[in-house]
N, C-alpha and C positions, 0 to 999 in steps of 0.2 A: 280499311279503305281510306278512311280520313289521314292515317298516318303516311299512305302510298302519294295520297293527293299533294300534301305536303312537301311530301319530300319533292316531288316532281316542281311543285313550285319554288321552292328554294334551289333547287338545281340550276334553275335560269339564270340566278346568278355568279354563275362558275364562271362564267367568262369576262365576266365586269371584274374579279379581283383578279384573273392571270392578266387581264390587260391593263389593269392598274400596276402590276410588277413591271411587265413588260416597261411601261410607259415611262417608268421613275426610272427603268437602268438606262434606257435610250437617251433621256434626256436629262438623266440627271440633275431634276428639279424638285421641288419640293409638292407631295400629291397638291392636291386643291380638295376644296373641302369636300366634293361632292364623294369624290373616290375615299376619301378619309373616312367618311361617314358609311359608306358600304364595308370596308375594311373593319368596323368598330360591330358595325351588325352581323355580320355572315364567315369573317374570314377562322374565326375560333373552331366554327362549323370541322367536325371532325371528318364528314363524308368529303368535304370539298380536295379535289385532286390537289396532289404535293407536285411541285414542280422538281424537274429532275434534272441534277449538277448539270451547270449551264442553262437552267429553264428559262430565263428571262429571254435567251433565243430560239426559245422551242420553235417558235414558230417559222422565224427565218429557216431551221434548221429542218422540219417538216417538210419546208418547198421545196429545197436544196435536195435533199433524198425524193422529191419527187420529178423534179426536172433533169434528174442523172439517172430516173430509172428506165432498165432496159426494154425495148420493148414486147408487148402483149407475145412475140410470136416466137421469141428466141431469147431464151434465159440460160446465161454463162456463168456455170459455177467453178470455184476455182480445182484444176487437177477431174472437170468431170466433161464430158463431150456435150456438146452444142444439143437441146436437145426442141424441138417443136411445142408449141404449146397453143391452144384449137386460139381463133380467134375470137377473141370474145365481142369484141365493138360488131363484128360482121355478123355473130348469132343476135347480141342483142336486134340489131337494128330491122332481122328477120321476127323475131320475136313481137319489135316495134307494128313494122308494119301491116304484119297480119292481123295486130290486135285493132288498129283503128278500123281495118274492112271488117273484124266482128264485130268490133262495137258498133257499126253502122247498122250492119245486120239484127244487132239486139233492138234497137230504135226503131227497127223497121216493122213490128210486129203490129203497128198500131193501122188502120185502116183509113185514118187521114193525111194525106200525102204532105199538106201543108207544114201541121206539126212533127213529121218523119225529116222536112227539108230544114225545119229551123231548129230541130234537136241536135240532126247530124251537121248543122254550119258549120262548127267549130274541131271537128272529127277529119278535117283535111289532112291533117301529117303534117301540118306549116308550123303546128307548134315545138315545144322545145322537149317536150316528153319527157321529162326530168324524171318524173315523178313513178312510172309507170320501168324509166328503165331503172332507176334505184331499187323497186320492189324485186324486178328479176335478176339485176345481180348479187342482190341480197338472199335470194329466193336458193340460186346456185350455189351460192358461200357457203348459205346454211346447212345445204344437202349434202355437197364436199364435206362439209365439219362433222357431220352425224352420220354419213354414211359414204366413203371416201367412194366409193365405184359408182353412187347413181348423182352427177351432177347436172342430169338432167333438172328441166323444169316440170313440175308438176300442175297437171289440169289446175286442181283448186288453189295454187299459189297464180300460173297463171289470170286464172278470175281473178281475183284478187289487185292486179295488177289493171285488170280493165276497169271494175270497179273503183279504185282512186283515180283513174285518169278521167273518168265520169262525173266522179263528185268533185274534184277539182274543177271541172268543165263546169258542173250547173252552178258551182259559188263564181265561176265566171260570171255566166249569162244574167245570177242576180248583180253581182259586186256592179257590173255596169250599167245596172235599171237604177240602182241604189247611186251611182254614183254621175250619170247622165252621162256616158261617157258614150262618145259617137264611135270613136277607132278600138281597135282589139286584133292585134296581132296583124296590123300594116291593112287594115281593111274596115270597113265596117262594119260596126257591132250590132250583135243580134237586136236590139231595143231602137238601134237607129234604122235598121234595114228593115223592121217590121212590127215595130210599137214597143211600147212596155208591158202590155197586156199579155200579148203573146210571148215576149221575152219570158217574165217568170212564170208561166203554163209550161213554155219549155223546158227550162229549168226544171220545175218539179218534176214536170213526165222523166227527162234524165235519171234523175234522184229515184223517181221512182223502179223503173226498170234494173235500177243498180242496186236497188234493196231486193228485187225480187232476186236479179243473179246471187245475193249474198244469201238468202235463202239456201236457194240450189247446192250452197254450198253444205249445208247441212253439218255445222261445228260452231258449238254454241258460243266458247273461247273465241274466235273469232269474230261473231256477228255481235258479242258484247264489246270486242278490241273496236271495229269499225263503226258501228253506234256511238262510242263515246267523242268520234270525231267528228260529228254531224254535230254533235251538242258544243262542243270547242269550237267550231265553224258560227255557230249564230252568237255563242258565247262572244266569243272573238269580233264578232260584228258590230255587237251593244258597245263592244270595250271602245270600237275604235271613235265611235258616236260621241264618247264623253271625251275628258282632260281633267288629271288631278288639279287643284288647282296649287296642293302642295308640290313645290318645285323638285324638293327632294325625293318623294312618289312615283313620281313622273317618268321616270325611266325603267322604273319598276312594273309600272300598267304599263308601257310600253313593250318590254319583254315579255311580259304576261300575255299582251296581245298576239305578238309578234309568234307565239308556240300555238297559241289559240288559233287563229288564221291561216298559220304557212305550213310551222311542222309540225303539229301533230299530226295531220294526214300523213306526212311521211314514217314520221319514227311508229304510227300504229301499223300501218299498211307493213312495214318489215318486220314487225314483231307479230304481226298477221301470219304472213309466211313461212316465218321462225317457228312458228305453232303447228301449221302443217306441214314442217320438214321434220317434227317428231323433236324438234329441239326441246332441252329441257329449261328451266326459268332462270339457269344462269345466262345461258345463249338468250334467251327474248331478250334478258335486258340488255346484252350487246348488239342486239340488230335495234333495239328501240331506241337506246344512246346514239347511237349511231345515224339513224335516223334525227332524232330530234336536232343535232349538232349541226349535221349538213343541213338540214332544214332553214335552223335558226341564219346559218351562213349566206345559205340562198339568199331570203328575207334580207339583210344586213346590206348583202352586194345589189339586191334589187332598187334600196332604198338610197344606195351611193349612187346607181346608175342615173336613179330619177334625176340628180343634181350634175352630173360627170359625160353621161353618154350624151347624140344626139339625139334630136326624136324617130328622125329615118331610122336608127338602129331599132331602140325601142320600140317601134310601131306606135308610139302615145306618146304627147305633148310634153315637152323638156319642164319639168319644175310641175309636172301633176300631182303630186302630193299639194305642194303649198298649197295649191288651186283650188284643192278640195277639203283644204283646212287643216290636214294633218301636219304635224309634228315629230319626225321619223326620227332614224338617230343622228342622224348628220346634224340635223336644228341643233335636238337639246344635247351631243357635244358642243356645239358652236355656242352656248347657252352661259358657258364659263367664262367664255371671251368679249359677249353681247349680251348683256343679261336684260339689254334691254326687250329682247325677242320673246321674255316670258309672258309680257301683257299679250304680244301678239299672237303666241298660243294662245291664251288665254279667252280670245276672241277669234280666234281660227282664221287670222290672215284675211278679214274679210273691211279693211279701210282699205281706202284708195291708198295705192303705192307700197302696202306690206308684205304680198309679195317678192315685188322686185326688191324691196332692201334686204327681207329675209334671205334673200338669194345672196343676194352679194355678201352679206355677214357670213354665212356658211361656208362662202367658197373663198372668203378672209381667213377665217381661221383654221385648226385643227380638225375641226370636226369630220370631213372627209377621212381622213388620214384614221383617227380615230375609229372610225367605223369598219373602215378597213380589217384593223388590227385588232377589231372584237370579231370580224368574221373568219379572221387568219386563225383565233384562239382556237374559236367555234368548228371550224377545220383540223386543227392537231389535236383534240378532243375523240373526235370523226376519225381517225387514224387509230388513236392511240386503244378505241371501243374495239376497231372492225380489227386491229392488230392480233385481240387474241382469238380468232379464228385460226382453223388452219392452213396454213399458206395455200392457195390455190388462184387460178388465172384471175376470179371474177374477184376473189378479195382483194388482188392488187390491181383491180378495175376500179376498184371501188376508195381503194386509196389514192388512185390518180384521178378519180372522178373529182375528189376536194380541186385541186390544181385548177380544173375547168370552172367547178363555181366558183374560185376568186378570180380569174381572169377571164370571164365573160365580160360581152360587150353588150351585151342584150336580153 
C-alpha cells in the first residue's frame, strides 16, 4: 500500500517534466532553475512516460487529431461504407438528466422539508456535470472493452455516477462555508441563502445518503475505492489551509493538493466503474490514469480561468483565488519572473494592494501560458491512458471530452 501511495504521488509529477521538454523546444531557452531542479529529482524516474519521436509537440499534436476528428455519428473508414454510430453526447445527457431527478429523489427520504430543499439547491442541472458524465462514459468504454456486445450502463456503475456528483456537491456546500463565499454557479450559495449552520447539516446529510447508496452497492473494492476519496477530500482541504514556505516545495504541495481536492474523485469514481465492468487491474489502472489526468487538467484550466475568464462566465468573482489567499499555478509560474510574489504567498495576499499587483504580475508574465501547457500535458496523458481501450463511440467521447476541458470558458 505504502509502495502504491507513492507511486501515485510521484506520478503528479509527470507533467511538470513533459512541460519542462515542451517549454525548452518552444522556446529555446535555457530551463530556469525551478524546472532544473524537478528534472534532477524525478526525471531518472524509470515509470515516468518517454516522449514519442516529435514529443515536444505531443501536445499541439493531441489537439490537432482532436479538432479533425470526425463526428460521434458517422465514421469514414478508408474503401469501407459510411456506417452510424448511436449518439453518444444525446445518451449521456439522458443519463445526465435523469440522474439529478434521482438524486433529488434520494434526498427526499428525509421528513424535513427544509433540509430536502437546501440538500437538493444545488441538484438543478445548471451545473457542468463533468464529473458524473466522465464516470459513465468511462463506465461504457469499459463494458465495450470487456465485453464488446453489452455497452450498456450498468445499475451499480450508474450509482456510482450519482454518488460523485453528491460528494462533489456536499465539498461544494462546505468549500463555501469554508471559504465565505456568497455566489455558486451565477446564484447564491447555499450558506448565503440560508446560514452556515444549515449549510454544513446539509452537506453532511448529502454525504450521508451517498454513503448509504454506496452501501447498496454491496462491493467492498469499490466502497474502499470511494472512501479513500473522502479522506483525499479533507486531506486536500488541510493542504490548501497551509504554504511550504520552501519555494521549491511549493509546487509540489500544490500538485499534491490539486489530486487531493479535484481528481481523485474522478480518476477513483472511473476505476470504481472499471471494477464493476469486470475489468481486470490492468484496465482500472487505465480508467484511474485517465481519470486522474483529466482531473488534474480540469483543476489547471479552473485555476487559469480564475485569472483569464469573466466573473459572468464563472458565476464567481474574477481573481477569487488571490482573495482567498491561495496561490494556484498561474502565481507560482509567475513566481520565476516576480519573485517578489513569494512573501506574498507567503502571507496569503492579505496587505492592502497584493492582490491587485499579484494580478497584474501574473498576467505579465508566462505564467498563464504555462499553466496552460501543464494542463495540455495533463490531456495527451488522458488520451494516451483511455487510447488502450478498445476503440468504441464513448472512448473517442472521451478523447474529445480533453478538447472541451482545455477550451472551456467556465
Amino acid at each position: 500500500m505504502a509502495n502504491a501511495a507513492a507511486g501515485r504521488v510521484r506520478s503528479l509529477f509527470e507533467g511538470l517534466l513533459l512541460v519542462r521538454k515542451c517549454a525548452i523546444a518552444r522556446t529555446n531557452t535555457t530551463p530556469s532553475v525551478r524546472w532544473s531542479q524537478y528534472r534532477t529529482i524525478h526525471e531518472s524516474k524509470e515509470h515516468l512516460p518517454k516522449l514519442p519521436p516529435g514529443g515536444t509537440r505531443r501536445c499541439d499534436t493531441a489537439r490537432r487529431a482532436l479538432s479533425t476528428s470526425s463526428p460521434a455519428r458517422s465514421v469514414q473508414q478508408p474503401g469501407a461504407e459510411t456506417r452510424d454510430e448511436p449518439d453518444t453526447g444525446k445518451t449521456t445527457d439522458d443519463d445526465i438528466k435523469q440522474m439529478f431527478t434521482d438524486i433529488v429523489q434520494e434526498l427526499s427520504t428525509t421528513d424535513n422539508q427544509l433540509l430536502k430543499d437546501i440538500a437538493s439547491y444545488y441538484f438543478d442541472g445548471q451545473g457542468k456535470a463533468v464529473r458524473p458524465v466522465i464516470t459513465c462514459l468511462t463506465a461504457r468504454a469499459i463494458n465495450s472493452h470487456t465485453h464488446p456486445h453489452r455497452r450498456f450502463l450498468l445499475p451499480s456503475q450508474r450509482r456510482v455516477a450519482m454518488i460523485t456528483e453528491m460528494i462533489h456537491t456536499a465539498s461544494l456546500v462546505h468549500d463555501d462555508v469554508i471559504d465565505a463565499s456568497d455566489t455558486r454557479r451565477g446564484k447564491a450559495s447555499v450558506n448565503k441563502h440560508w446560514g452556515q449552520k444549515r449549510a454544513i447539516m446539509a452537506g453532511d446529510y448529502i454525504l450521508s445518503v451517498a454513503s448509504t447508496m454506496l452501501a447498496r452497492i454491496r462491493n467492498d473494492d469499490v466502497t474502499l475505492v470511494l472512501s479513500q476519496v473522502l479522506a483525499d477530500l479533507v486531506q486536500g482541504e488541510f493542504m490548501q489551509l497551509g504554504s511550504k514556505e520552501n519555494e521549491n516545495e511549493r509546487f509540489a504541495h500544490y500538485l499534491r493538493k490539486t489530486f487531493k481536492k479535484t481528481a481523485s474523485l474522478i480518476a477513483y469514481s472511473c476505476k470504481a466503474v472499471a471494477i464493476l465492468g469486470g475489468a481486470d487491474d490492468e484496465i482500472q489502472e487505465v480508467a484511474f490514469q485517465y481519470g486522474r489526468n483529466v482531473g488534474m487538467a480540469f483543476q489547471l484550466m479552473d485555476d487559469l480561468l480564475d485569472f483569464v475568464s469573466s466573473s459572468n462566465l464563472m458565476g464567481k468573482p474574477a481573481a477569487a483565488d488571490l482573495r482567498l489567499g491561495l496561490a494556484t499555478a498561474p502565481v507560482l509560474f509567475a513566481c520565476e519572473k516576480f519573485p517578489d510574489l513569494n512573501p506574498m504567498i507567503m502571507r496569503r495576499f492579505t496587505e492592502p494592494g497584493d492582490v491587485e499587483k499579484a494580478y497584474r504580475w501574473v498576467m505579465d508574465s508566462e505564467g498563464p501560458r504555462q499553466t496552460r501547457m501543464l494542463a495540455e500535458t495533463h490531456c495527451a496523458e488522458a488520451i494516451r491512458h483511455i487510447g488502450q481501450l478498445k476503440p468504441s463511440p464513448e472512448q473517442r467521447s472521451l478523447i474529445r471530452l480533453t478538447d472541451t476541458v482545455l477550451n472551456r470558458m467556465k
